[in-house]
N, C-alpha and C positions, 0 to 999 in steps of 0.2 A: 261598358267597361271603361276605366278611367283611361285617358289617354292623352299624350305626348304630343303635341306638334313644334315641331325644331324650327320654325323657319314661317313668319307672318310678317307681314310689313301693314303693322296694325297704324301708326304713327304716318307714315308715307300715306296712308289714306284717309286720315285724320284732317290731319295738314294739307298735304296737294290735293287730294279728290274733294275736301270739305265734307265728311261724311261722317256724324254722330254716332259715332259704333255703340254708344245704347241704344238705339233704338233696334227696333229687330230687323232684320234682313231686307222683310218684303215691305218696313215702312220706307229705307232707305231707297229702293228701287221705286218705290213710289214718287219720290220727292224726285229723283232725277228722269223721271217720264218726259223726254221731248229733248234733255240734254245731249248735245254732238261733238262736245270739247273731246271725249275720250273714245274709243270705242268700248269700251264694258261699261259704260253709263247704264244704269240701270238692271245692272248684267249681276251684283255684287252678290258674295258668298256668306261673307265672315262678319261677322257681329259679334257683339259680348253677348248677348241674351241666348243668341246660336252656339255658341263655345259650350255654354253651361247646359242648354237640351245635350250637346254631343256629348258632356262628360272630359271635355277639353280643358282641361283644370288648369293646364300649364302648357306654356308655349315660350318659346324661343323668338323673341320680339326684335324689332331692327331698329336700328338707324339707319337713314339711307343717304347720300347725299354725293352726287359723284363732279369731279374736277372737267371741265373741258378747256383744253390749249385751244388756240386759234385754229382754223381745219376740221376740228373735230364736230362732226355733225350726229352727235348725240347727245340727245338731251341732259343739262347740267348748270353746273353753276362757273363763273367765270372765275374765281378765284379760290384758292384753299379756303380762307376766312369766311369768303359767302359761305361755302361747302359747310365749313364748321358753323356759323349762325344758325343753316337749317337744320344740322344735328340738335341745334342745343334748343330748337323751337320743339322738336317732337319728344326730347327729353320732358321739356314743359307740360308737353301736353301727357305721358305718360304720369308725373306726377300730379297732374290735374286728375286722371283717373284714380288714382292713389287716393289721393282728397277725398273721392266722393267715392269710397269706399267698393269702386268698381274693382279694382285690379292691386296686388301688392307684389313689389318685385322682391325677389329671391337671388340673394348673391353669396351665400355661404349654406354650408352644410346644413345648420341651424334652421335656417329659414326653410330650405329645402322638406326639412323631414318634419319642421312645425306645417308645412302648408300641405303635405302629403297626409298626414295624420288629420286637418280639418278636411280633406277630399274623402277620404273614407272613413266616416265616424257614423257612417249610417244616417243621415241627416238629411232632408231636399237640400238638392245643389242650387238650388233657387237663392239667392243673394251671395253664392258663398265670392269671395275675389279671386278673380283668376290671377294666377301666379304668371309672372313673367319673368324670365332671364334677358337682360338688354345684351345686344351681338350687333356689332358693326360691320355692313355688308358693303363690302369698300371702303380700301382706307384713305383716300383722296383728301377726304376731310382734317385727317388729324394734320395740321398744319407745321409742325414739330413733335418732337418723339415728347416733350414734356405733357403734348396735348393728350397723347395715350396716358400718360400715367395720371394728369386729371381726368378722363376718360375712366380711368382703373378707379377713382375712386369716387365718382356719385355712383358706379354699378355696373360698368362693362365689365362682361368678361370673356365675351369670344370674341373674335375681329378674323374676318375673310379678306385678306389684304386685296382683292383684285372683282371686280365686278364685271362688266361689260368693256372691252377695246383696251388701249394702253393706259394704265393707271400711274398715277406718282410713285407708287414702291412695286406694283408687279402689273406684270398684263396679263391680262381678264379673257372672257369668251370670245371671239373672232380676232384675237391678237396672236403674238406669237414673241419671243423673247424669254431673255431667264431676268432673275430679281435684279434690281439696280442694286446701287450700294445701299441705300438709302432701304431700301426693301430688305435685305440682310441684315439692319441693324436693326430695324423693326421686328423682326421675328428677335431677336435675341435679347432683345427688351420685354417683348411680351413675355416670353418664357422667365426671366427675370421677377415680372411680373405674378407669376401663374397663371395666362390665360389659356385659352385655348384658343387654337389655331382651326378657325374653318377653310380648310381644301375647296371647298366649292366655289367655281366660276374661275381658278386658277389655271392658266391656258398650261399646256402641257410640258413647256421648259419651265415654266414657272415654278408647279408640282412639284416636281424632281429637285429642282433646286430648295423647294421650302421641306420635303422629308428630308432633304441631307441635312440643312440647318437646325432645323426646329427639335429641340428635344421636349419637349411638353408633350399633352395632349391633346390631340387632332381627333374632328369629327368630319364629316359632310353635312351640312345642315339640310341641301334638298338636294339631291342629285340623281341618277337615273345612270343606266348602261349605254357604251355606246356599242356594242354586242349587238341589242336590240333594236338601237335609233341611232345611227351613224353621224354623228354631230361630235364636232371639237367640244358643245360645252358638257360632254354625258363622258363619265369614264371608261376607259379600255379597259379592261381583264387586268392588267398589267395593274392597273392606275389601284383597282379596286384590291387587289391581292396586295399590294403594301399598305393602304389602308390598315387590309385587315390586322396583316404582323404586326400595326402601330395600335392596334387593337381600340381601332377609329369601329362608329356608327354613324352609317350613311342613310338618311333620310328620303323616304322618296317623294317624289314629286309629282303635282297632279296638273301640272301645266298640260294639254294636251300635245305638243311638240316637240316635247319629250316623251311623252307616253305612246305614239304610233309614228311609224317612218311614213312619211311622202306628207307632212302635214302643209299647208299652204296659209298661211295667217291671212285673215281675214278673208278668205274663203274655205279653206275646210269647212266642218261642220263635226262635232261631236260623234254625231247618231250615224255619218257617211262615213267615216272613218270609221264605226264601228270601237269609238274609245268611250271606255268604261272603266269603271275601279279593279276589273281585274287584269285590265293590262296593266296596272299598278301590281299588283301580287306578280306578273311576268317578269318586273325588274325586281321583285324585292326577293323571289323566288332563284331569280339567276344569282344573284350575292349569295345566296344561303347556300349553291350547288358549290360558289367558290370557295367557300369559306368550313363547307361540308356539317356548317351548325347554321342556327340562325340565330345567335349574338352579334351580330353586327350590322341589322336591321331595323329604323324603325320610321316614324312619317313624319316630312320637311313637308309639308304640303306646297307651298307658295301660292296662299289662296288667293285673289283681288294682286297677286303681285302683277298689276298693269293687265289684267286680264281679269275675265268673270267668265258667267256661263257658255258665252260663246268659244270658250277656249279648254274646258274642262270635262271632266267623265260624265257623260250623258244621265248616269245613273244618281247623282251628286247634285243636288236642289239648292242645300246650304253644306255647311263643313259641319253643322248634328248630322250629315248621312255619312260622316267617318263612322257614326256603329254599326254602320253594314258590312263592314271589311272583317269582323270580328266570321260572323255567318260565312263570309266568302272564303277567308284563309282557312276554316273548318271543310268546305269542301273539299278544298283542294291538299288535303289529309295532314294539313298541320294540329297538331297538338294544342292542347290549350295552354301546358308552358311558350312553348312557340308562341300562340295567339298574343299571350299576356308579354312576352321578350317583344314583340315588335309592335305594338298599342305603347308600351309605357315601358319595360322595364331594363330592357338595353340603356337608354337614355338613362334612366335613374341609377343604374349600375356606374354608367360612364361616370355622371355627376360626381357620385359617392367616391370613385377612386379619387377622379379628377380631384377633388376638394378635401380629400381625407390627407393629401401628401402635404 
């Protein structure tokens, strides 16, 4: 089944891991046998040759590139401008794929429903280009608000203002705070703009602050329940139920630490936790009881995002085993409309509005 993924940090693995995403999955794991710089060295999921076995036609691509002040002991860059150089190197290397006929990005309607019409024209998927949307996952980088609106035009068009800890315009996962000023005008410039607004990694005063402001359209690229896995970065009931009114899709995610409570990084294990892709269906399953449909579900995976097999659904080899979940939501007595709304067609709904206005 053709399918959606919101949420790859294809570029961040490009660039920082050095990792040739044509090649296929188990060459890459190959090359990095005996490497210790990371821990998922050799661990990787996502490939282009792997997109096209899964029917992964289209994804939700990143820039990634986050600010550190002085104190801050999270990995980054020292300065806005460095921040921004790294964007504009995995830009490079997205249009490198472009070039060589791997991947072609999709930034309007047009493009959208040309590239959707060459996924299913009954054809092997074998060379077709996967389709990318660029999304900036923290806005640390954009140096100045003019740098969004060059941003807006080689091809962004979502931006998740807040990643990890305190950010230049909003604070992120283990932070806490509402939008600076600077954070406020950025959402009201995007919208200006027409992007959309990714809520995810938005700490909880943050959120609130960015649904009162932001009149556009909002999604979750990868996000999970905190219902299910008690963590500031997974949303509340509360969180998800305005989502829904702003008639957002929330992606889920297949990090395993967000997909089972009591996890322990770099000792859990997969197979001892007992995490598989249907504890994936557990969150995407509780959205749909809130929500009492299931339009507002579909998959952010965050595959290789700083993690690999060591951290993912046991069940899950490469990201070709997203066409297991098609088998698994059938079990668990969803429909095949159902099926097809949360593989692809939520996402392609959202776009269509999104881009039709």
């Amino acid at each position: 089944m053709f399918t959606i993924d919101a949420h790859l940090d294809l570029s961040m693995n490009a660039m920082e891991w050095n990792r040739d995403l044509r090649w296929p999955v188990m060459d890459i794991r190959a090359s990095e046998q005996g490497q210790t710089d990371k821990p998922d060295r050799a661990k990787g999921t996502v490939a282009l040759p792997e997109l096209r076995k899964g029917r992964v036609g289209l994804v939700v691509a990143t820039q990634i590139a986050r600010y550190v002040g002085p104190g801050n002991p999270l990995p980054g860059w020292h300065s806005p401008q460095q921040a921004w150089a790294q964007t504009q190197a995995q830009l490079a290397w997205y249009r490198a794929m472009e070039a060589e006929g791997e991947m072609v990005m999709i930034k309007d309607l047009a493009a959208l429903e040309d590239h959707i019409a060459l996924w299913n024209n009954g054809q092997p998927d074998e060379g077709k280009p996967i389709g990318y949307m660029l999304s900036l996952e923290g806005a640390d980088s954009l140096v100045t608000l003019q740098h969004l609106e060059t941003a807006y035009g080689y091809g962004l068009r979502a931006v998740g203002p807040a990643h990890y800890g305190p950010g230049r315009y909003a604070n992120g996962t283990d932070a806490t705070g509402n939008l600076n000023d600077q954070g406020k005008v950025l959402l009201r410039e995007m919208d200006r703009l027409g992007m959309i607004l990714d809520a995810t990694h938005l700490c909880d005063d943050a959120f609130w602050d960015a649904m009162r402001i932001f009149k556009g359209p909002v999604w979750a690229s990868h996000n999970n329940c905190r219902s299910l896995v008690n963590h500031n970065r997974q949303f509340s009931d509360d969180m998800i139920r305005e989502l829904i009114t702003r008639g957002a899709v929330i992606g889920g995610a297949l990090d395993a630490w967000m997909m089972v409570p009591d996890w322990v990084r770099q000792q859990s294990t997969p197979e001892a936790m007992q995490c598989n892709l249907d504890k994936l269906i557990d969150h995407l399953d509780h959205i749909c009881q809130l929500a009492g449909n299931t339009l507002h579900v579909g998959i952010g995976t965050d595959l290789d995002g700083a993690f690999g097999k060591e951290q993912c659904p046991y069940d899950l080899e490469t990201i070709a085993d997203l066409q297991k979940l098609p088998g698994l939501l059938e079990k668990r007595g969803f429909t095949t409309e159902d099926i097809e709304n949360m593989m692809h067609g939520n996402w392609l709904r959202f776009l269509r509005k999104a881009w039709a206005e």
